[in-house]
N, C-alpha and C positions, 0 to 999 in steps of 0.2 A: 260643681259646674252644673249649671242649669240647659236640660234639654228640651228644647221647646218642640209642639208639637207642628208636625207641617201640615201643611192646608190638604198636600198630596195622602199623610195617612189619615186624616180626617176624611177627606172622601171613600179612601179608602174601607173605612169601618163603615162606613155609611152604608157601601156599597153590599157590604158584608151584611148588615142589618136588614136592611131590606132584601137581599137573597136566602134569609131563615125566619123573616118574618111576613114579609109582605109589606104595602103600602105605596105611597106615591113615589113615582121618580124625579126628576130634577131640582136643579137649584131654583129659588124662588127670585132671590134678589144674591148677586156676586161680592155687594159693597154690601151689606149687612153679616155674611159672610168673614169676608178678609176684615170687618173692624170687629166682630167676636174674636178672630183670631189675635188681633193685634192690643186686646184689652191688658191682657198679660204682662207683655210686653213693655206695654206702656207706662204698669205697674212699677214692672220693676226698673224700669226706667226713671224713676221718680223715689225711689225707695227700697228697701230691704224686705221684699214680703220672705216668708217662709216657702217650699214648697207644696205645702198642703194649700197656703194663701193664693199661689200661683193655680191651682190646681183647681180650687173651686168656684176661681173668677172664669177660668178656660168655662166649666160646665155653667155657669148664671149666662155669659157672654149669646154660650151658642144657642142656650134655652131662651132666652130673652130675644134675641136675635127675631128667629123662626125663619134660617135662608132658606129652608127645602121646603115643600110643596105640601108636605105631608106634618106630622110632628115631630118634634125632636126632644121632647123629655127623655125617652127609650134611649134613643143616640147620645143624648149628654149625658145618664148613667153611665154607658158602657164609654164616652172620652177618657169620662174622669176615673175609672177603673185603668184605663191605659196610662195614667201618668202613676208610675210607683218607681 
């Protein structure tokens, strides 16, 4: 069973990252955002990925993205560390 991640703990870690790291706060753009989230999805919507495949599409998704204000390489290390 595939468990996807929510937009809720994605803020969440965000939220985390920047309260041990520093950096900018808010979302940049909301729709850049909800369609990194929705890449996955849409994968395997269309197909059999593995979860490792699912996993490393979430981290390009939200790195390519760039919804937050600030960078999110840091933050899409530690996404893709949350899916195990």
């Amino acid at each position: 069973m595939t468990v996807w991640l929510s937009r809720q703990l994605i803020l969440a870690i965000h939220d985390e990252q920047l309260a041990e790291h520093g950096g900018a706060t808010g979302i940049r753009d909301e729709g850049l955002l909800e369609s990194a989230l929705a890449r996955p999805l849409n994968l395997a919507g269309y197909g059999q990925p593995d979860t490792a495949a699912l996993a490393a599409l979430y981290a390009i998704a939200i790195a390519r993205n760039l919804s937050w204000m600030g960078t999110s390489a840091w933050l899409t290390w530690r996404w893709k560390r949350s899916w195990r």
